[in-house]
C-alpha positions, 0 to 999 in steps of 0.5 A: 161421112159417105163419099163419092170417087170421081174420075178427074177432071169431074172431081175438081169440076165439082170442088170448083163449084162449076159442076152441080149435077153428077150423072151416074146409071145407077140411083141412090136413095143416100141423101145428106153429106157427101165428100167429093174424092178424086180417083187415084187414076187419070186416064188419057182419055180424060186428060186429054178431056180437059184440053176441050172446051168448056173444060179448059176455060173452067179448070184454067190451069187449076191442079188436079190432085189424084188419090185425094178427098177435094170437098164436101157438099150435100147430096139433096136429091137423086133424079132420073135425067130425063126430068132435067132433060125435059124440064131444064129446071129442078126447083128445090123445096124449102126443105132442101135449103138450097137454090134450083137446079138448071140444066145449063149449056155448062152442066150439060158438057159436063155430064152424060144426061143419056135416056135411063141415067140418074142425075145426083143433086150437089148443095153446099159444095165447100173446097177443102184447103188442101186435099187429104190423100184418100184411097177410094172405092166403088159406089158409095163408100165410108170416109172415116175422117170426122175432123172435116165439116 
């Protein structure tokens, strides 16, 4: 299975089903199942990050687990940001079997939806009960576990 290294707390975010849209700079042609991994470093920066709001209210003392896989999901589609910027809403064809995209106030905080970045389609997302400690890599990687659905 392909996976994703997120820094936390974006990884968790996903897992928790409040962040649908990963922005990155860079595009991926990649779609179907993807595993969601939480970076083994969590700098300052974005510790003191989930003191802010909305991270705060969406994370509500939830534990950010490092250096593990948290969930599983499927990457549908791979956008410029600037069609969610000037659109707000991404309607899914019957193929992808999953609901629309908005760009709401909540996915904006947590995403950086700057001119030239690409907005990464999440469906699907499924919390694993416990997370499976995972060394990452850069980009997109193979996860070898085949026991996780």
């Amino acid at each position: 299975m392909k996976a994703l290294t997120f820094t936390q707390p974006w990884a968790s975010l996903v897992a928790l089903g409040a962040k649908r849209i990963e922005t990155r700079s860079w595009r991926t042609p990649y779609r179907g199942m993807l595993a969601i991994h939480a970076a083994k470093g969590f700098p300052k920066w974005a510790q003191d990050t989930c003191l802010d709001s909305p991270f705060d209210k969406e994370l509500a003392g939830d534990e950010l687990p490092t250096g593990a896989i948290l969930a599983t999901c499927r990457l549908v589609a791979c956008i410029p940001t600037r069609e969610l910027q000037q659109n707000r809403v991404i309607e899914m064809d019957a193929a992808a079997q999953c609901e629309n995209f908005y760009l709401s106030d909540l996915e904006r905080a947590f995403g950086d939806y700057s001119p030239g970045r690409w907005a990464w389609l999440l469906a699907d997302v499924k919390r694993l009960k416990d997370p499976i400690p995972v060394k990452g890599a850069l980009g997109l990687w193979v996860w070898e576990r085949e026991d996780v659905a």
